[in-house]
C-alpha positions in Angstrom: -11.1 -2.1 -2.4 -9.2 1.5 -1.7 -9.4 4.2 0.8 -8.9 7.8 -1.0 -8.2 10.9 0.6 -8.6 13.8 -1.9 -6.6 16.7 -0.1 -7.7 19.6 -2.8 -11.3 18.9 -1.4 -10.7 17.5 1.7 -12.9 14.5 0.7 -12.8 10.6 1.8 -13.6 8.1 -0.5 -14.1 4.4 0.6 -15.1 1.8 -1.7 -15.1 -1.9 -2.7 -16.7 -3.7 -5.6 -19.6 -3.3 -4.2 -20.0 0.2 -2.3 -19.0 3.8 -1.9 -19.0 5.8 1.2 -18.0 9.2 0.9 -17.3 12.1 3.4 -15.8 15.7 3.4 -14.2 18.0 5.8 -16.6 20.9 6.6 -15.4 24.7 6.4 -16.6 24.9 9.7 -13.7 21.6 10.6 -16.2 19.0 11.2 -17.0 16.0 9.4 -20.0 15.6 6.7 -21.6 13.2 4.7 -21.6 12.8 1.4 -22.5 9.7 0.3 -23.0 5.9 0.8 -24.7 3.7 -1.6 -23.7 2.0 -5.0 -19.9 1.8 -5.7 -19.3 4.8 -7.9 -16.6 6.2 -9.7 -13.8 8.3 -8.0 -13.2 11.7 -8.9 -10.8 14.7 -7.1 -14.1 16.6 -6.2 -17.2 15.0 -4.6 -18.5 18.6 -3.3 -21.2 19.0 -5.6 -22.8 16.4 -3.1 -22.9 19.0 -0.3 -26.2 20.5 -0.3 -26.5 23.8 1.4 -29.4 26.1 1.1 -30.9 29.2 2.8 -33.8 28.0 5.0 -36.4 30.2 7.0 -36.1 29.5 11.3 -32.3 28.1 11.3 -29.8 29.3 12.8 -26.4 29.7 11.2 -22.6 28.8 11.7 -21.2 31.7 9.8 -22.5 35.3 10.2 -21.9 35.8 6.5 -23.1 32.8 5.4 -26.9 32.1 5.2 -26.8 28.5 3.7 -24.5 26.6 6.1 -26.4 25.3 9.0 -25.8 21.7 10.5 -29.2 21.5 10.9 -29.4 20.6 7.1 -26.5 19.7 6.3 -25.8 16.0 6.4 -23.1 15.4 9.3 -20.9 12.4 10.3 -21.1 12.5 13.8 -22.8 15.4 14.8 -23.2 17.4 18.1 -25.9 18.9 19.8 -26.5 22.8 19.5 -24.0 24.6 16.6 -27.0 25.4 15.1 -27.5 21.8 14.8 -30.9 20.6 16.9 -31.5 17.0 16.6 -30.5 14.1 18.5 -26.8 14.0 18.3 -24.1 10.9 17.8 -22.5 12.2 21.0 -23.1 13.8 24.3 -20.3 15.1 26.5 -21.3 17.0 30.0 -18.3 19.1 31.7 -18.1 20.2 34.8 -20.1 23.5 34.4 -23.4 21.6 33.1 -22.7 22.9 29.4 -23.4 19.7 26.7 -22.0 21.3 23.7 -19.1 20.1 21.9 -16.9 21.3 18.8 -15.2 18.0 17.5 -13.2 19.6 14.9 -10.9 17.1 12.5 -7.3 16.7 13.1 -5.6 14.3 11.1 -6.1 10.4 9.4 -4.4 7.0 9.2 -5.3 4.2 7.5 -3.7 0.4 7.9 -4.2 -2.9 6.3 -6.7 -4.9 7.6 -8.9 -4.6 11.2 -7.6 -3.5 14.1 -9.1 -5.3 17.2 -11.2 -3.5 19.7 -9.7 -4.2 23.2 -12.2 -5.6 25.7 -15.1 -5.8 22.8 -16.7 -8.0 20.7 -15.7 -7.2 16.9 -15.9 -8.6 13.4 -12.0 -9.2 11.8 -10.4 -10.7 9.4 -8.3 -13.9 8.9 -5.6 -11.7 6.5 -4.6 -7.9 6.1 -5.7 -8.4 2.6 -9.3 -8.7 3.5 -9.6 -5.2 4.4 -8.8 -1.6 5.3 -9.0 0.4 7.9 -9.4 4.4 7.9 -9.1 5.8 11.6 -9.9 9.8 11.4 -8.9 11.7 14.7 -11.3 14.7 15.5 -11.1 17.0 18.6 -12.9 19.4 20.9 -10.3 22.3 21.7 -12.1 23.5 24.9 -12.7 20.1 26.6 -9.6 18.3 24.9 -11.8 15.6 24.6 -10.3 13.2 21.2 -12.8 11.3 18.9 -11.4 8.2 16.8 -13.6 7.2 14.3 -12.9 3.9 12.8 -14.1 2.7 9.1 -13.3 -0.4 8.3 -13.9 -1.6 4.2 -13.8 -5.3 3.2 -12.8 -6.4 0.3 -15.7 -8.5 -1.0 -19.4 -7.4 -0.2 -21.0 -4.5 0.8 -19.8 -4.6 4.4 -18.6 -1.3 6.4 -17.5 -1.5 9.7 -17.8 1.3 12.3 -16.6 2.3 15.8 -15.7 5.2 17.7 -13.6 5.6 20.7 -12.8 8.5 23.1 -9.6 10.0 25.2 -10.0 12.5 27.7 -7.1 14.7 27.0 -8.0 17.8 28.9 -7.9 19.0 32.4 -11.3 18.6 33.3 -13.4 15.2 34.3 -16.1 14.5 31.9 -19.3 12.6 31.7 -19.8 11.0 28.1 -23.7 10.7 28.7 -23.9 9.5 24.9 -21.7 8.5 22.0 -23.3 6.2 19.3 -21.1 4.0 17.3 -22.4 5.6 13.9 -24.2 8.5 12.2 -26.2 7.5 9.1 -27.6 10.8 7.4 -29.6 9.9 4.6 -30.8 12.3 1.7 -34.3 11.3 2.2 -36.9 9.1 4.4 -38.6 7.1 1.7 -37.8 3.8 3.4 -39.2 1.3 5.3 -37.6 0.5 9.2 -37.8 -3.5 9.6 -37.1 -5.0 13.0 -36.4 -8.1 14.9 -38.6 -8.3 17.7 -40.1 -10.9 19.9 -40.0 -12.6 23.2 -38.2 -15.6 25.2 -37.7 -18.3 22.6 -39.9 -16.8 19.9 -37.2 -14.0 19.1 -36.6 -12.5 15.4 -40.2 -11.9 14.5 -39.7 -9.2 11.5 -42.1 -5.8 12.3 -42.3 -3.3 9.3 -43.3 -0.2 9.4 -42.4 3.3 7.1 -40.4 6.1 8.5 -42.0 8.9 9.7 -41.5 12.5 10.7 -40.1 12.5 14.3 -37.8 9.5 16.0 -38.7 6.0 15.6 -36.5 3.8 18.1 -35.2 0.1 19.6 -33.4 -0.4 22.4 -32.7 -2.1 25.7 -31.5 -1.2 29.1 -31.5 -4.8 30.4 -27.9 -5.2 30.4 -27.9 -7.5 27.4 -28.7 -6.6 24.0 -32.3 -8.8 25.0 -34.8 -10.9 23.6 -37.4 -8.3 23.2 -35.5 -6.3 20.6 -32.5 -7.8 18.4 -29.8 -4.9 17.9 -30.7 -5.2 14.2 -32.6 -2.5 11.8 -33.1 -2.3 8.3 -33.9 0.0 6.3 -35.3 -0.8 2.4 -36.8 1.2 -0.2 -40.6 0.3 0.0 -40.6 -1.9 -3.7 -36.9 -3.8 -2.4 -37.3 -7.5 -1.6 -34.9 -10.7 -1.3 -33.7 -10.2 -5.1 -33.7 -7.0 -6.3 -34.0 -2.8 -4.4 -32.0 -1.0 -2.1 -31.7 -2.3 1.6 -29.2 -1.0 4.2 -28.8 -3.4 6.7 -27.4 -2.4 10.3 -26.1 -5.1 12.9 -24.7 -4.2 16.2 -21.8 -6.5 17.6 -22.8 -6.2 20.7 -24.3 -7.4 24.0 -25.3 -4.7 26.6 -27.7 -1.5 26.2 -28.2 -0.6 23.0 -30.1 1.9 21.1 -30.9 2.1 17.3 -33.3 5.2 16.2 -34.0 7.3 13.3 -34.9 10.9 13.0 -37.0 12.3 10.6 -36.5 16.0 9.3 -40.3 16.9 8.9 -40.4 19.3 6.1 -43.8 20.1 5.6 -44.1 20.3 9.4 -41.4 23.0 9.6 -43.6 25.5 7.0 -42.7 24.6 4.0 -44.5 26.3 1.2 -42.5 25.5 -2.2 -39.9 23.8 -3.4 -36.7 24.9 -5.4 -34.7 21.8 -6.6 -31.2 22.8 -8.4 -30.0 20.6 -10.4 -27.2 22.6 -12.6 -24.3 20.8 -12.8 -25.7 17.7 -11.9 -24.2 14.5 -13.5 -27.3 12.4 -13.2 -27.6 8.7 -11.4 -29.3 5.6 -11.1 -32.8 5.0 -12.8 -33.5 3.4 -9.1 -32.8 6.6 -7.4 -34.7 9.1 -10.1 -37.9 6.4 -9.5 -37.6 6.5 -5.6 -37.3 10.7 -6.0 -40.3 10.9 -8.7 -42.5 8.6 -6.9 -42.0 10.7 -3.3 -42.8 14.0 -5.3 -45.2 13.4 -7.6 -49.1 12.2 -7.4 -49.9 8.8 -9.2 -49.5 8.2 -13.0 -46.3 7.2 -15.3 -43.2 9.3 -14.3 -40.8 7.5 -17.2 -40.5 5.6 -19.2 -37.3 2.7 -19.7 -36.4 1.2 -23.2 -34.3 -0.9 -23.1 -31.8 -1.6 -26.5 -32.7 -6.0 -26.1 -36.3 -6.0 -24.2 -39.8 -4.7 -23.7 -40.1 -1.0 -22.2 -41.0 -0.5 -18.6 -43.4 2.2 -17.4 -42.6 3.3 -14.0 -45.5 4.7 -12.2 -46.1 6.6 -8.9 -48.4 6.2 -6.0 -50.8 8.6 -5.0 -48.7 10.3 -2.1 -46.8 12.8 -3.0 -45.4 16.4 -1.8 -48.2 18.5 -2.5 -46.1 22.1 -2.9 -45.3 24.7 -5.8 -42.0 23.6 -7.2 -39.7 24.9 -9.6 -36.5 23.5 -11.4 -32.8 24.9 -12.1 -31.0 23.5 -14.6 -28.2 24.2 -16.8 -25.6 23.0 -19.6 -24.0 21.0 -17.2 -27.8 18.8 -16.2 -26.9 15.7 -17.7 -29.5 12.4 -18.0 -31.2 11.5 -15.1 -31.1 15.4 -13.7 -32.7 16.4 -17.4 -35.3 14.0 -17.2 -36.1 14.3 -13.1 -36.7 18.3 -14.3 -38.9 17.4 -17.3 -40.9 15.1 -15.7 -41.8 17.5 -12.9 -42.8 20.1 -15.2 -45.1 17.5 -17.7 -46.6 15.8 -14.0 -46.5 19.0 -11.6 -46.2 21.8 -14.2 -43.3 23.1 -11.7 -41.2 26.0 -14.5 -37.6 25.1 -15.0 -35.3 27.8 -15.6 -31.7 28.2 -16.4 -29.8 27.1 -19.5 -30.9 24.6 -22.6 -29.1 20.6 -21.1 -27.2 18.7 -22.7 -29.8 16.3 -24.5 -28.6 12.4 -22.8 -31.3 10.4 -22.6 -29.4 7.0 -22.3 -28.9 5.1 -19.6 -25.6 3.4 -19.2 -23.5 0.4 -17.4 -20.2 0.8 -16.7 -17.5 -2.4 -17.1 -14.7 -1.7 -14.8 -11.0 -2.1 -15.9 -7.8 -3.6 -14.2 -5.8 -0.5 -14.4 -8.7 1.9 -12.9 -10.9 2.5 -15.8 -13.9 1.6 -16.6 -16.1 1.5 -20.2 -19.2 3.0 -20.4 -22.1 0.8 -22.7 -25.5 2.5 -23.2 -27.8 -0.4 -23.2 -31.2 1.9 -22.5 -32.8 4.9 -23.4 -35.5 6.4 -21.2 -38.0 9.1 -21.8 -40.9 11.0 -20.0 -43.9 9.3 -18.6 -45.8 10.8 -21.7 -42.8 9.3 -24.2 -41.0 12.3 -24.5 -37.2 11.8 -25.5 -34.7 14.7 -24.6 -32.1 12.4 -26.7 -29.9 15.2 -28.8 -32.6 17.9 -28.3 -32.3 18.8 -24.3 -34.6 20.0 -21.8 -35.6 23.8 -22.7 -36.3 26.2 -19.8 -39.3 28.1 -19.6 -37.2 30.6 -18.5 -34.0 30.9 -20.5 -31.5 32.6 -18.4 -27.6 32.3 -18.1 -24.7 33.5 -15.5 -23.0 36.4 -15.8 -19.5 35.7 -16.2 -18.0 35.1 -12.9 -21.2 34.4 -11.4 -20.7 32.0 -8.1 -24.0 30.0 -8.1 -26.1 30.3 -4.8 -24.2 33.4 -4.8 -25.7 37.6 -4.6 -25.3 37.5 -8.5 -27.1 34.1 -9.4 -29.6 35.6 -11.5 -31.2 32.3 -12.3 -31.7 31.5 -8.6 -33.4 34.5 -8.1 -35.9 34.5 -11.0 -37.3 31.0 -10.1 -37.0 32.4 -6.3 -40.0 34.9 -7.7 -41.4 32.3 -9.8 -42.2 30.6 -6.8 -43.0 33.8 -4.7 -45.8 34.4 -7.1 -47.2 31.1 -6.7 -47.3 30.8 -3.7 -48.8 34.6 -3.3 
């Protein structure tokens, strides 16, 4: 269990034996998300999490910068209006009518243990050992309004708590019309929303249905957090069940009005007419994740293929939905594993071109031990290949289009040459 503050990146890390939640402090000053799932290694710089990408119809926080919008870019608690238009975390009207707010961070603490909540129900612990608290203090500097955001991380399970409290600290008398006690921006919407609903004395009956685009919602304005709906959601990957899969699991301790919603970024709503995934520099990940990310993209058939070093192969196979759009891939020396094969599969299944720079050939999959001074050891125990068997062990991925940097090249940048070629690689096809 630790709570890490990487000043060089401005980046939070919170973790246990279990999970990792990580954050970063925006150029703009406020808060985004980087990460929560599987514990994960810690590292100085998390930043290659951040995505950031040009996109047609949004607006933009900087005048010289074309890829920064919170509209994409996954927040903490995020506002309504700086350039950011979905339902926000919070909601603050002054005096002149105006609802936009500017909570930009000011500082941290953490302390052993949980602090209690005064006048509120709370989880806690027995002993200071149990857990940690990280308390990060942002601010509005027109209204003076103050944000506390509390994360608390126990020591054993997956379990992180999550408040937020407010100070009026300006001159002016507010209304706080909304303020939600967290913010969960995931990368994607490939799960499944599971509820508790019911009625007097036949409560908790479980309703499943799969996110879609737009806002799916549960609530109650009874006073009570009330029969109908139990202020509990989970979200699961569609294949997760009682033993195995990824489910996040939400519980509100609480017992007035509530509200628990989700909103879903509709892609192919908003125009979308290709795809360009970039995946230089990327490390790789869990087999779970590249399945969940091959089985949203591509149409039905085998996307790879797992062979393990003591037991039978598995094939894993998609379903017939999938994102019907050109794609192309970027890649580089630095596209390790999972990233490789991600990229080779969506050329074999969707013929989408990769360009870039030859990769660096792993094709193992790997589990690490974890050591008492902080280290870990790494054992390969799998290799995995294509859907078609194809192994990129000590060969690589090679692009279609071959193309590297210039030196000093900033990637995303005016003089990212490989950007721009599968930019008109994907102009063509779409043409």
């Amino acid at each position: 269990m630790g709570i890490v503050y990487h000043e060089s990146s401005g980046t939070f890390h919170l973790y246990n034996d279990a999970i990792s939640y990580i954050m970063i402090i925006l150029k703009n000053g406020h808060l985004g998300q980087l990460y929560y799932g599987k514990r994960i290694r810690d590292r100085e710089d998390f930043s290659y999490l951040l995505e950031t990408s040009q996109r047609p119809m949004t607006a933009r926080v900087f005048e010289d910068d074309d890829s920064f919008s919170l509209e994409h870019i996954r927040q903490e608690y995020p506002v309504f209006g700086t350039t950011d238009f979905r339902q926000p975390a919070v909601e603050v009207c002054q005096e002149n009518g105006s609802r936009l707010s500017d909570f930009q961070y000011q500082s941290y603490r953490t302390e052993a243990g949980k602090p209690k909540l005064p006048g509120l129900p709370a989880t806690y612990t027995e002993e200071d050992d149990e857990a940690e608290t990280l308390t990060i203090t942002l601010k509005d500097p027109l209204t003076g309004i103050r944000v506390e955001l509390l994360y608390t991380i126990f020591s054993k399970g997956g379990v992180l708590t999550r408040s937020a409290g407010f100070v009026n600290e300006g001159r002016e008398t507010v209304r706080l019309t909304r303020a939600m006690s967290l913010c969960l921006d995931l990368p994607d919407r490939d799960y499944v929303w599971q509820q508790l609903s019911g009625c007097w004395a036949r409560e908790c009956h479980v309703h499943s249905r799969k996110l879609e685009p737009g806002i799916q919602a549960i609530g109650s304005m009874r006073g009570n957090s009330s029969h109908e709906h139990n202020p509990f959601l989970v979200l699961r990957r569609p294949h997760a069940d009682e033993r195995q899969g990824e489910v996040i699991g939400l519980s509100l301790i609480y017992s007035g009005n509530f509200r628990i919603q989700a909103e879903v970024d509709a892609l192919l709503e908003q125009g979308a007419e290709s795809l360009l995934i970039d995946l230089r520099g990327d490390p790789g990940g869990y087999v779970s994740e590249l399945e969940q990310i091959l089985d949203y993209l591509l149409p039905e058939g085998p996307v790879f293929t797992h062979k393990p070093r003591w037991w039978f192969k598995s094939v894993y196979v998609s379903d017939e939905n999938c994102v019907d759009l050109p794609m192309a891939v970027l890649v580089n020396q630095h596209s390790y594993s999972a990233a490789e094969l991600l990229a080779a599969q969506l050329r074999e299944s969707a013929g989408a071109p990769i360009v870039g720079e030859l990769t660096s050939g792993k094709g193992y999959s790997q589990i690490t031990f974890p050591l008492i001074n902080g280290g870990g050891v790494g054992l390969s125990t799998a290799a995995y290949c294509t859907g078609s068997g194809h192994s990129l062990i000590g060969e690589g991925l090679i692009p279609d289009v071959e193309l590297s940097l210039p030196e000093g090249a900033v990637l995303g940048g005016a003089d990212d040459v490989q950007l721009q070629a599968a930019v008109e690689l994907l102009t063509r096809s779409a043409g």
